[in-house]
C-alpha positions as CSV (number, residue, x, y, z in Angstrom):
1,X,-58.8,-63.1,235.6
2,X,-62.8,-64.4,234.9
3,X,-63.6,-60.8,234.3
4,X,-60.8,-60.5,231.5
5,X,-61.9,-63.6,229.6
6,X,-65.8,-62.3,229.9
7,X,-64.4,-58.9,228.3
8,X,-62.6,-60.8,226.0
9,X,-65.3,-62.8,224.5
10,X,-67.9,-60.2,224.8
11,X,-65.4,-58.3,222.1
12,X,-65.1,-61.6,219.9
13,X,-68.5,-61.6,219.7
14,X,-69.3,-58.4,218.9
15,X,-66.7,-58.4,216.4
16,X,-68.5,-61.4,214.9
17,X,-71.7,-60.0,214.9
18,X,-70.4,-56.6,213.2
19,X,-69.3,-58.5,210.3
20,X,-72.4,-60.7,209.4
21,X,-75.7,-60.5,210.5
22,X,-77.8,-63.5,210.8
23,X,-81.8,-63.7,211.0
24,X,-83.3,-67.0,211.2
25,X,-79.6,-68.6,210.8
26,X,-76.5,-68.8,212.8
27,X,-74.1,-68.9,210.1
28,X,-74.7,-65.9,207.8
29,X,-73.2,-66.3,204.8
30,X,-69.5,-64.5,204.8
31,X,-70.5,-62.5,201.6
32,X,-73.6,-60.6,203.2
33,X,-73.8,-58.0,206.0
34,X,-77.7,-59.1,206.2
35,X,-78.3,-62.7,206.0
36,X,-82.2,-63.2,206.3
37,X,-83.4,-67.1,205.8
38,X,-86.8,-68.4,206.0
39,X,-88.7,-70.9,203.9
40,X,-92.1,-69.2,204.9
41,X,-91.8,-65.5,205.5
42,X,-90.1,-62.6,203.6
43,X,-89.2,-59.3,204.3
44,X,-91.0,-56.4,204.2
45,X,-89.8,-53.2,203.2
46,X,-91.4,-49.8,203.8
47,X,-94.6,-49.2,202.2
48,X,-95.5,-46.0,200.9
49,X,-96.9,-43.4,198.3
50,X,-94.6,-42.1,195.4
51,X,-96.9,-39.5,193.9
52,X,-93.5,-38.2,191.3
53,X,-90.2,-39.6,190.5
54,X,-88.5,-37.1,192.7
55,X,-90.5,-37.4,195.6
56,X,-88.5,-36.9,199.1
57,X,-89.4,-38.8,201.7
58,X,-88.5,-36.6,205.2
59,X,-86.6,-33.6,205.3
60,X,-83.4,-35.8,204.9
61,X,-82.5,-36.3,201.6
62,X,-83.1,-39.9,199.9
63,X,-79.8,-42.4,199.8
64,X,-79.4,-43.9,196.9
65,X,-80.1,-47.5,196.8
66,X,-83.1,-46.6,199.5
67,X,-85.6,-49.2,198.3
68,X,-89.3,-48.9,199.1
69,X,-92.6,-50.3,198.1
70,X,-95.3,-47.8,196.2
71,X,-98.8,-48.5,197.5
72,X,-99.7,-46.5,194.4
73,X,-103.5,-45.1,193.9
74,X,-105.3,-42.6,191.7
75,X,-102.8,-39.9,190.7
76,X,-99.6,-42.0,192.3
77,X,-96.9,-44.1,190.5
78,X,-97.7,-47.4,189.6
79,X,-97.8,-50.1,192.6
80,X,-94.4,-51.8,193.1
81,X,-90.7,-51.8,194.3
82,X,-88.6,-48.2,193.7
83,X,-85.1,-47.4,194.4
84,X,-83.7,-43.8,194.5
85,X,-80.7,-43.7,192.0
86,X,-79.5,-40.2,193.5
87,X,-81.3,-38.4,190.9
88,X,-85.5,-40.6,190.9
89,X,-87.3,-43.3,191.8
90,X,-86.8,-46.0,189.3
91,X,-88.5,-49.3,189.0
92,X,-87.2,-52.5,190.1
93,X,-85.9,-52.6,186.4
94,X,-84.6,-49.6,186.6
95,X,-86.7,-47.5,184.0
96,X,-87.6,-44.3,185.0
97,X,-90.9,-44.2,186.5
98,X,-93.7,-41.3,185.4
99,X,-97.5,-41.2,186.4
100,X,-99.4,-42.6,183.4
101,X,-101.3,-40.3,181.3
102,X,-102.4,-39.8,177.6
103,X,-103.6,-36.8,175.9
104,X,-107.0,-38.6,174.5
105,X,-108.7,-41.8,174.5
106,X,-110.5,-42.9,171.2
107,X,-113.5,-45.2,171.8
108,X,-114.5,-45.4,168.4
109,X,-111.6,-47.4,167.9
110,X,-112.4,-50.3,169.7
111,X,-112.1,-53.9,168.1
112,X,-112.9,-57.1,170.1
113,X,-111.0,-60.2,169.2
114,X,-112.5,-62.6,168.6
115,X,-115.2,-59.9,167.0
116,X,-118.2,-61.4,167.8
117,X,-119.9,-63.5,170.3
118,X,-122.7,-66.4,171.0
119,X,-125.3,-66.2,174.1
120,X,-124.6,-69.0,176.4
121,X,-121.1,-69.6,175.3
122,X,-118.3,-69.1,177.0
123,X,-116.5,-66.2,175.7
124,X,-112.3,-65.6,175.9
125,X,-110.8,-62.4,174.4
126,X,-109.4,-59.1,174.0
127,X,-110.5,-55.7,173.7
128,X,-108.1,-52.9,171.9
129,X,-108.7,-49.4,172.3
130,X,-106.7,-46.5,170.8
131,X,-105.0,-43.4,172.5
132,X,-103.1,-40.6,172.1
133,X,-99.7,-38.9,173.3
134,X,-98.9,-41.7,175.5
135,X,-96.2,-40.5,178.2
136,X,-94.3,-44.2,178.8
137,X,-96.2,-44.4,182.4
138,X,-96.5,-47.7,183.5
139,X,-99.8,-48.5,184.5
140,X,-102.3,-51.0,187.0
141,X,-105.8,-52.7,185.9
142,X,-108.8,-51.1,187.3
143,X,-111.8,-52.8,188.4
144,X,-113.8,-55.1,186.6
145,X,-116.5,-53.8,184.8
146,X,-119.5,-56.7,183.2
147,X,-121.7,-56.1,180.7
148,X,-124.2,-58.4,178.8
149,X,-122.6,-61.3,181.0
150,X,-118.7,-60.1,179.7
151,X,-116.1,-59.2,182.2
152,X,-113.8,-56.3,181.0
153,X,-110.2,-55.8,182.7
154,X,-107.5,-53.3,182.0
155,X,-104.1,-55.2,181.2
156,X,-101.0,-54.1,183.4
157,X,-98.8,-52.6,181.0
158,X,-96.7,-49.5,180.0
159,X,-97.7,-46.8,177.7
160,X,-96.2,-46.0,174.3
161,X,-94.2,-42.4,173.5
162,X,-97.1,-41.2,171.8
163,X,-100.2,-43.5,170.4
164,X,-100.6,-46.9,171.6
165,X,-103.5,-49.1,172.2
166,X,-105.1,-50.0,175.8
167,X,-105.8,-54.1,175.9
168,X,-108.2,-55.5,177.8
169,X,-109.4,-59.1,179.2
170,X,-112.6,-60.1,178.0
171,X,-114.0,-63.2,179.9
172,X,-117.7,-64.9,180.5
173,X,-120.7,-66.4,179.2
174,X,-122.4,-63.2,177.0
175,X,-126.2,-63.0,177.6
176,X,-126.6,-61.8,173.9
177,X,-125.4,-62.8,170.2
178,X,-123.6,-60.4,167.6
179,X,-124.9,-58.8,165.7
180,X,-126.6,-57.1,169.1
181,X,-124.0,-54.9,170.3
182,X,-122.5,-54.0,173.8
183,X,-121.5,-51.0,175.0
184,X,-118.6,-50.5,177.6
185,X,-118.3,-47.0,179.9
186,X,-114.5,-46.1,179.6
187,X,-114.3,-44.4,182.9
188,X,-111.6,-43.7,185.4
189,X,-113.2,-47.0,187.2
190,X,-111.7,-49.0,184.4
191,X,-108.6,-47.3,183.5
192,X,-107.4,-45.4,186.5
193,X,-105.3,-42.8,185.0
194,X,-108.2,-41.7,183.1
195,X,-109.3,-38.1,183.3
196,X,-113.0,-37.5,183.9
197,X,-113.1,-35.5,180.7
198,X,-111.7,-38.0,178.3
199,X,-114.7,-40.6,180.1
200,X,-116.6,-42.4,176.8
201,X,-118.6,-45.1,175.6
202,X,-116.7,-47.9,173.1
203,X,-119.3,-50.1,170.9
204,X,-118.7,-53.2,169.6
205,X,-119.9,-56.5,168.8
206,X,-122.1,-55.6,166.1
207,X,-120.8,-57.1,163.5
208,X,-120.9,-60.7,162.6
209,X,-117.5,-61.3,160.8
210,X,-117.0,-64.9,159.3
211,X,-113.6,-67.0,159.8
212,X,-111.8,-68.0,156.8
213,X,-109.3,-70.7,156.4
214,X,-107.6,-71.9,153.2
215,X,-105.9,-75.2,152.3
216,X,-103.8,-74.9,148.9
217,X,-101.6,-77.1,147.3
218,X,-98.7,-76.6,144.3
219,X,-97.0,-79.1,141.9
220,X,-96.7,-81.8,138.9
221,X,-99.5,-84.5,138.4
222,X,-99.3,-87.7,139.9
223,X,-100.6,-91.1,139.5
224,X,-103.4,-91.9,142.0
225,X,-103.1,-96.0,142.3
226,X,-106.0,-98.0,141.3
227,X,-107.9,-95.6,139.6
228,X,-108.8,-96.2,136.4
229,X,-110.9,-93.8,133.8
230,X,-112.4,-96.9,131.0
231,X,-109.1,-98.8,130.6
232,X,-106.8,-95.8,130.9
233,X,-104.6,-94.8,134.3
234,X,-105.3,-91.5,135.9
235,X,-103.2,-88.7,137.3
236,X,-104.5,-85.7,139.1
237,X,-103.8,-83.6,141.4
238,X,-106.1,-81.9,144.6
239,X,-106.7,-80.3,147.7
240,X,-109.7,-81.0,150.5
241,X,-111.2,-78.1,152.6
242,X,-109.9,-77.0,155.4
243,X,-113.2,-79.1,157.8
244,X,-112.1,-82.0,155.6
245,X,-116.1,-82.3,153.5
246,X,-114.9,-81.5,149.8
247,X,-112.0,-82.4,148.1
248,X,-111.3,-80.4,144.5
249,X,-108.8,-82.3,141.8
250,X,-107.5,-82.1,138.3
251,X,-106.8,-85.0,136.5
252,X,-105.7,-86.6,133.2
253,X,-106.4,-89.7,131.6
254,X,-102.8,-91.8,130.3
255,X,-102.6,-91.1,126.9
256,X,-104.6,-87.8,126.6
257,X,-103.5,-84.5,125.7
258,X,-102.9,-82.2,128.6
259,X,-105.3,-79.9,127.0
260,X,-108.2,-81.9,128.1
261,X,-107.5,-81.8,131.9
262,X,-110.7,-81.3,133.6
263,X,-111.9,-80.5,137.5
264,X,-114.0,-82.7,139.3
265,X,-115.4,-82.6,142.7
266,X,-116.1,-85.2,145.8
267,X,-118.3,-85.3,148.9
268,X,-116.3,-86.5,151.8
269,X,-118.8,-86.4,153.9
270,X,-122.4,-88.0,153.0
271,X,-124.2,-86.9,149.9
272,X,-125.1,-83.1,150.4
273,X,-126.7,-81.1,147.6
274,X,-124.5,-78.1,147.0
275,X,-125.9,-74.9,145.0
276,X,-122.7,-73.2,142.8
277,X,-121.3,-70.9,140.3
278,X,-118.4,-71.1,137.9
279,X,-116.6,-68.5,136.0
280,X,-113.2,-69.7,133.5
281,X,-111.1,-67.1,131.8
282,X,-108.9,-68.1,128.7
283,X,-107.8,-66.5,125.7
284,X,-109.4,-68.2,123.2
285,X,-112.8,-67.4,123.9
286,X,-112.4,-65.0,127.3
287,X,-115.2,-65.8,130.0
288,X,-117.4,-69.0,130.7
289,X,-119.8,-68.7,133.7
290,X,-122.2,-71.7,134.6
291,X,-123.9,-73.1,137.4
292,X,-126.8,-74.8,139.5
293,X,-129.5,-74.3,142.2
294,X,-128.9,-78.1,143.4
295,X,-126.7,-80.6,142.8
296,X,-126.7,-83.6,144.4
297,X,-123.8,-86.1,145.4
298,X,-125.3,-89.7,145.0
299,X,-122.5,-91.2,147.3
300,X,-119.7,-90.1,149.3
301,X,-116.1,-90.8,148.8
302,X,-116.3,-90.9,144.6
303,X,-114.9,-88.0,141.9
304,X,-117.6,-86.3,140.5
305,X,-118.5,-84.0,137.8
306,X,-121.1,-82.2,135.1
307,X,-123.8,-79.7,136.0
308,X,-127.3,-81.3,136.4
309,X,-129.2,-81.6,139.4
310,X,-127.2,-84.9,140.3
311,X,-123.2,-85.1,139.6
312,X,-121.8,-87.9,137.4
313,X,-119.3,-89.8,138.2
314,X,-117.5,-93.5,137.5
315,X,-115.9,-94.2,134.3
316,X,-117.8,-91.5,132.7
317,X,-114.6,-88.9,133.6
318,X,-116.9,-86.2,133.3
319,X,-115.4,-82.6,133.9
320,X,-117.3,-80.4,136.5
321,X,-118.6,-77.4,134.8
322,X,-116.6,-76.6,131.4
323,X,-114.1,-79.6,130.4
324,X,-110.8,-79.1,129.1
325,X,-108.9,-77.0,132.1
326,X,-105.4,-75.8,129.4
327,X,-107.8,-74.9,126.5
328,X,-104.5,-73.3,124.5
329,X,-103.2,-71.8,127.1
330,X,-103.6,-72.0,130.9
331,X,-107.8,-71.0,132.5
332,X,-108.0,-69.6,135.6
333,X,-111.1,-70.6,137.4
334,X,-113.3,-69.9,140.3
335,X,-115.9,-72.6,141.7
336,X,-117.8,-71.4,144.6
337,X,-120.4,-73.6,146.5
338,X,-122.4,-73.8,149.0
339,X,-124.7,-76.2,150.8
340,X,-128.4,-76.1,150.1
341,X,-129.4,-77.3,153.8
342,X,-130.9,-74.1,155.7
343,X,-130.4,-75.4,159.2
344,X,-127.1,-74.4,160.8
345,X,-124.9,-74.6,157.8
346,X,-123.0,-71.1,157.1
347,X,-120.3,-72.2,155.2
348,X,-119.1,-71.6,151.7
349,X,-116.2,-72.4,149.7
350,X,-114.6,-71.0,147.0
351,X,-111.6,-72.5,145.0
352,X,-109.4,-71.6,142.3
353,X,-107.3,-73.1,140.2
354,X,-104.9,-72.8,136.8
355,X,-102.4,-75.3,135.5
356,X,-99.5,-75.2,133.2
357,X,-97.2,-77.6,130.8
358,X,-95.0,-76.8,128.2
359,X,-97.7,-77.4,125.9
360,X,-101.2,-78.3,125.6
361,X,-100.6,-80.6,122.9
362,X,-98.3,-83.2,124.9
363,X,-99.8,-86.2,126.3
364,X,-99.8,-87.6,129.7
365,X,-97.8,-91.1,129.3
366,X,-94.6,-92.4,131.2
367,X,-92.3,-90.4,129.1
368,X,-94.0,-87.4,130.1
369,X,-94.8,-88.7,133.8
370,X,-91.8,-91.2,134.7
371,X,-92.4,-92.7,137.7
372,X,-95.9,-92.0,137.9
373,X,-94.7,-87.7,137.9
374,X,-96.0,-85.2,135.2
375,X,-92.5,-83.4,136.3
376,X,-92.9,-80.9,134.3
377,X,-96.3,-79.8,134.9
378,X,-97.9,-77.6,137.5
379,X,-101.1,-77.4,139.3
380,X,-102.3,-74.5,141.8
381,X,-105.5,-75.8,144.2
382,X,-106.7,-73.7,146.6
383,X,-109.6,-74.1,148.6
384,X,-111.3,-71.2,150.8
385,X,-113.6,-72.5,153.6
386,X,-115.9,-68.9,154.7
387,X,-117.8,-70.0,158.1
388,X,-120.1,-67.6,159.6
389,X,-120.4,-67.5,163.2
């Protein structure tokens, strides 16, 4: 009788264990035939070389749904997980995998982002470089390769049908400045599916491209509280550069004509002296150009204007450059400026500017501006701020 029992659980129990498996648990979960738990271990499939989709493994033909791991290398499919879908090896996302190649590689494509570079300053960035008759391989980085203090990496990606562009990491602290240029070997090292014959040199770095940034703003006149041209109320309108130093407006005394709008400037930032240009077109008399070598702010904060070697500002209401902005019909005009100090600054502005009313001849007062509005007027501003690196 103890022998039957024994038989009989020994079958229980194999039943049980046929069903689910557990590893690391003793209650597998009912839906699984495998139940694998750990909090600090995984499993590990079979690691191996796929050197083409259709690779067989043995002399028994691949079951589909085997799943393996590609080691990958020079000439093999890309590193990762592959299952065999009864036709290929696919990727874990189930695109069909290829060895990467491309039919050229064009170095004299290559643009760096951000172009250019300072010695002794940490540099972050990319590098794009062109090829040809991509195949849709998925590819690896290569090794590093550092030159003039920057590290260059291939990004993991996948190739296009056809042309594409290869991205790279930049990273370090560069041991020279742009213009000087560096010069990266594009070699089988770097990208890995590279043929030896398509090896070249990309240059780059060598030119010292300035940022611009722009601030603009559109609309009627307004009212600016508590300012006060003589005994008249002032509206205006204006924009400030982008590092916040200038700020460019057109205003209007209460009372006059719109026609006599005028531009004037202001120093937000101490009293530079600024050399500029101006240029107007209208059709009354076509072109006006003026301009000075120096100009000085006397004081920061305050709307300036006129064209001597200091600006004028206060009650005077004194236009910057040519006076009377809607001279019959609306000017467009360019001021550009710079700052006359030699040591570090690299930045010039340039702003531009027309406005429009139904007519010239209509004043500014509060039936024209209720509630402190010109509603039916309209300025453009627009300041460009240029900085050299």
């Amino acid at each position: 009788m103890k022998n039957y029992y024994l038989f009989l659980l020994s079958l229980l129990i194999g039943s049980y264990a046929y069903s689910q498996v557990g590893i690391g648990t003793n209650q597998p979960d009912a839906s699984a035939a495998l139940d694998v738990t750990a909090t600090d271990k995984g499993i590990l499939v079979p690691r191996i070389t796929l050197n083409n989709n259709t690779q067989q493994l043995s002399s028994v033909a691949n079951a589909t749904g085997l799943l393996v791991y590609n080691i990958g290398g020079t000439g093999a499919l890309t590193a990762g997980y592959y299952f065999w879908n009864g036709g290929e090896w696919r990727t874990i996302d189930n695109t069909t995998a290829s060895v990467p190649t491309v039919g050229s590689i064009q170095c004299g494509s290559a643009t760096l982002s951000p172009s250019s570079y300072i010695a002794g300053t940490p540099y972050t960035g990319n590098l794009k470089i062109n090829y040809t008759n991509g195949n849709g391989g998925a590819y690896q980085p290569g090794n590093s390769v550092t030159v003039n203090g920057l590290t260059f990496k291939l990004r993991a990606s996948k190739l296009e049908y056809g042309n594409g562009e290869l991205v790279f990491s930049v990273t370090g602290t560069p041991t020279v400045s742009s213009p000087i240029s560096t010069t990266l070997p594009v070699t089988s090292s770097l990208v890995p599916f590279l043929d030896s014959s398509m090896n070249c040199n990309a240059t780059f770095g060598d030119v010292d491209n300035a940022d611009i940034a722009s601030a603009a703003t559109i609309g009627p006149l307004f009212i600016n509280p508590g300012e006060k041209l003589g005994t008249a109320d002032v509206y205006h309108r204006f924009v400030t550069s982008p590092d916040g130093k200038y700020s460019v407006r057109v205003k209007i005394e209460k009372g006059s004509n719109f026609s006599l709008a005028d531009i004037n400037i202001r120093s937000n930032v101490g009293t530079p002296t600024i050399m500029w240009n101006f240029n107007t077109q209208y059709v009354a008399n076509g072109n006006f150009v003026d301009g000075t070598n120096g100009t000085t702010f006397p004081q920061a904060g305050v709307w300036y204007g006129g064209s001597g070697t200091t600006f004028v500002g206060g009650a005077s209401g004194i236009a910057w450059a040519d006076p009377d902005v809607y001279f019959g019909s609306p000017e467009y005009r360019r001021y550009t400026w710079t700052s006359t100090n030699s040591s570090g600054d690299k930045v010039l502005y340039n702003f531009t500017f027309m406005l429009g009313a139904p007519s010239p001849n209509v004043a500014a007062n509060d039936t024209t501006c209720p509630a402190g509005v010109c509603k039916d007027t309209k300025a453009y501003l627009r300041i460009e701020q240029i900085t050299a690196p």
